[in-house]
C-alpha positions in Angstrom: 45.8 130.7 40.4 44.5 127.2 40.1 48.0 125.5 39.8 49.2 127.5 43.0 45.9 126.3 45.0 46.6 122.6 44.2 50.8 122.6 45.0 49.7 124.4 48.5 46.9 121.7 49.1 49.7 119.3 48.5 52.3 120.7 50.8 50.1 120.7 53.9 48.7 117.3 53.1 52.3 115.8 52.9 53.2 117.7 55.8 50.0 116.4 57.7 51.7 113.0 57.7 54.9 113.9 59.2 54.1 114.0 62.1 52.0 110.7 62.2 55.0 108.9 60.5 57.3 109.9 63.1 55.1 108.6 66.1 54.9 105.8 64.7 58.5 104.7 64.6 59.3 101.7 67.1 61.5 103.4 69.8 65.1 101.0 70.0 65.6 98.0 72.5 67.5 99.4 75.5 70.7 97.6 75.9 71.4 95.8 79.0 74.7 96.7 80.3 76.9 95.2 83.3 79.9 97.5 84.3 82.7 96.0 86.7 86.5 97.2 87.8 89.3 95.3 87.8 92.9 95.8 89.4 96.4 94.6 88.2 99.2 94.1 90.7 103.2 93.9 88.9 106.2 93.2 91.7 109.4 94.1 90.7 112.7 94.2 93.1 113.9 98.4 92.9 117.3 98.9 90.7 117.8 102.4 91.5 118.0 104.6 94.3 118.6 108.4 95.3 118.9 109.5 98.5 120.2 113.7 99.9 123.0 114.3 101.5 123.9 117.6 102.9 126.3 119.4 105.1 125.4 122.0 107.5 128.0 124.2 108.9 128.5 127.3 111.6 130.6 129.9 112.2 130.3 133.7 113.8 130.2 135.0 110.2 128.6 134.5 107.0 131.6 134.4 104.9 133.4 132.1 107.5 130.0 129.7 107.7 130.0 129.3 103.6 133.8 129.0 103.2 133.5 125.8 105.5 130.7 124.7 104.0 132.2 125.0 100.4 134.9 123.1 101.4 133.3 120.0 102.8 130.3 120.0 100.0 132.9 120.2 97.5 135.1 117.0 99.4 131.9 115.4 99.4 130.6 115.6 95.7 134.2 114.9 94.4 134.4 111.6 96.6 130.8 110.6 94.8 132.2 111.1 91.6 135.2 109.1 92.8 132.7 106.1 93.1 131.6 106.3 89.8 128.6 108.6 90.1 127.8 110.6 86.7 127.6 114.3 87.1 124.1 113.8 85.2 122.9 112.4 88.3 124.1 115.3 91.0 122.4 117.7 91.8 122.4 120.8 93.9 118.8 120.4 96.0 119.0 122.9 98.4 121.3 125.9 100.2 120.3 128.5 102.7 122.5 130.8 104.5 120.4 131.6 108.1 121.5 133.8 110.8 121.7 132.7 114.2 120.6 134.5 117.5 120.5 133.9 120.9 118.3 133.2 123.6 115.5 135.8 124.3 115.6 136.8 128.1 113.4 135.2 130.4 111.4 138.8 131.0 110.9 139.0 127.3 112.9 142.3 126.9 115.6 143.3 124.7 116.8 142.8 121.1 118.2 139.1 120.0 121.5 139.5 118.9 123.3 137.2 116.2 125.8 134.6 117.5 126.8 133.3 114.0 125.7 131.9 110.8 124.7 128.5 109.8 124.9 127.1 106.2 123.4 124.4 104.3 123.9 123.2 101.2 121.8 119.9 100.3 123.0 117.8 97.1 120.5 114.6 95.8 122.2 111.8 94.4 120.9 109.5 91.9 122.1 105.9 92.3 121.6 103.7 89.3 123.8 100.8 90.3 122.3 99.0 93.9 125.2 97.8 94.4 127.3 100.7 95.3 125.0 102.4 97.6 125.7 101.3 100.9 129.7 101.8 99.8 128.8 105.1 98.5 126.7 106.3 101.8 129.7 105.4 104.1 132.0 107.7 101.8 130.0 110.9 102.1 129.7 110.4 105.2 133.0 110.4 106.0 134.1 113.0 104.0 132.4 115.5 105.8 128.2 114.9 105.3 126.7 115.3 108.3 123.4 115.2 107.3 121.4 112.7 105.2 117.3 112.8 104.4 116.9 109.6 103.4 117.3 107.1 100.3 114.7 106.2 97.6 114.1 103.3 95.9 112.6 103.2 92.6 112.4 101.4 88.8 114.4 103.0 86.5 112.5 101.2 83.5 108.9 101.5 84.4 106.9 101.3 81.4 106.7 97.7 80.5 105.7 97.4 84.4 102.7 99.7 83.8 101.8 97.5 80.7 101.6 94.3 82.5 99.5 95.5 85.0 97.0 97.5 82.5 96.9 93.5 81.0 96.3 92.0 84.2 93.8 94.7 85.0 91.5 94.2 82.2 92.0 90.5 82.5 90.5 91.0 86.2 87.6 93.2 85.1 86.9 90.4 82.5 86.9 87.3 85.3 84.6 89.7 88.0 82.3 90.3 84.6 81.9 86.2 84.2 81.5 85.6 87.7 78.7 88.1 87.8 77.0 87.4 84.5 76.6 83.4 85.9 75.4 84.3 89.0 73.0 86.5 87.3 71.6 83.7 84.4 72.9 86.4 81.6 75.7 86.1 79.3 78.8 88.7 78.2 77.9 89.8 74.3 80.6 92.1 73.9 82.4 95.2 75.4 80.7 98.8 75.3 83.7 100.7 76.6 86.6 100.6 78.4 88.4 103.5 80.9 91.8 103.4 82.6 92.4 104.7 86.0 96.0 105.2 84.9 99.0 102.8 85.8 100.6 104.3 89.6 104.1 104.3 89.2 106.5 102.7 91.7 106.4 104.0 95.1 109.3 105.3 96.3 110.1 103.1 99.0 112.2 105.5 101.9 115.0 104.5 104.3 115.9 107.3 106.9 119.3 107.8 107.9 119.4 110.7 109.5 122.2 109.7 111.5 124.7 107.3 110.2 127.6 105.6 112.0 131.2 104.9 110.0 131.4 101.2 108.8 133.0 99.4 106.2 129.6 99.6 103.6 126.1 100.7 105.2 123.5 97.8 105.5 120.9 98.5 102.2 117.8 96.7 101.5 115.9 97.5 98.3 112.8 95.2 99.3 110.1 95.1 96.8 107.5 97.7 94.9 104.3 97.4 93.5 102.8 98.9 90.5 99.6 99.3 90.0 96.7 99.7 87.3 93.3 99.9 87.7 90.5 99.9 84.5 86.5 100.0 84.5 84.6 97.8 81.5 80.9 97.9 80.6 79.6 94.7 78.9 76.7 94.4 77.2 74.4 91.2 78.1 71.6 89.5 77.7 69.8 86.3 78.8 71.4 82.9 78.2 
């Protein structure tokens, strides 16, 4: 009984102290921290493009309307080809078959009637060679497109774009960080963490040519895109 008395005596004296010891402990320096954006801005001329082109057709029947249709969509896609367009880069975008009615009296009465049917049949077209776009545009045209959405430009080859302007992003965060840390009297020890906002592809830059006359090669101008990246740094600092 006297052994197990003295071993509990020296439990709760040992544990006495815990608490004391852990009070006691110096709590660590909080760090000072300065946390900045920066923004990097790559320009690169477009080397591709895409752009719709579709044919709409009508007739008092269904089956008249889509053998029209068929005709001309297939004239059209086998003059892209003809320009050297892959069939990895056609594509079948669109096609609606749509009933046409006409006018509802003035008096609101009566059933509309159908007067026909109208076909569409939409095909996008990727373009990875500038230089045969404004040739290629003026063939679909006239081989029987009558309708065209628009063209695209874009990079094919984005990715090194993206990683220049990630560069030139952190290397912006880094010059805002100096320029505040001198105006501030501190100094840049080192960098606590570092998040992307992502790298923004190129825009597609649009051209709309709904309505295109016949000439020897459409007028095409690629202009310019940006990319952009964007990142967000925390430094620690301290006094100079």
């Amino acid at each position: 009984m006297l052994v197990r008395r003295v071993s509990l005596c020296a439990v709760l004296l040992v544990a006495s102290f815990v608490p004391l010891a852990a009070q006691e402990l110096p709590s660590a320096p909080r760090r000072q921290i300065i946390t900045v954006s920066g923004e990097g801005i790559v320009r690169a001329v477009p080397d591709m493009a895409s752009f719709s082109s579709g044919v709409v057709s009508e007739a008092k029947t269904a089956r008249e309307a889509l053998d029209a249709n068929s005709q001309a969509v297939g004239a059209m896609v086998a003059a892209i080809k003809e320009a050297g367009i892959e069939a990895r880069d056609i594509a079948t975008s669109g096609f609606s078959v749509q009933p046409r009615y006409a006018p509802p009296r003035k008096d609101g009465t009566g059933e509309q009637n159908i007067t026909g049917y109208e076909v569409r049949n939409t095909v996008t077209v990727r373009v990875r060679d500038l230089a045969r776009l404004g040739d290629l545009l003026d063939k679909v045209v006239t081989t029987g497109a009558n309708q065209i959405d628009g063209v695209s430009f874009d990079i094919a080859e984005p990715v090194k774009l993206q990683e220049e302007a990630r560069v030139a992003a952190v290397k912006d965060a880094r010059r805002q960080a100096e320029i505040m840390a001198e105006a501030g009297g501190v100094r840049l020890v080192r960098v606590l963490s570092m998040t992307a906002d992502g790298a923004s592809a190129p825009p597609m830059r649009r051209m709309m040519a709904a309505q295109m006359m016949k000439a020897e090669s459409v007028p095409v101008e690629a202009g310019e895109s940006e990319i952009r990246a964007g990142v967000t740094v925390t430094y620690e600092i301290e006094p100079r």
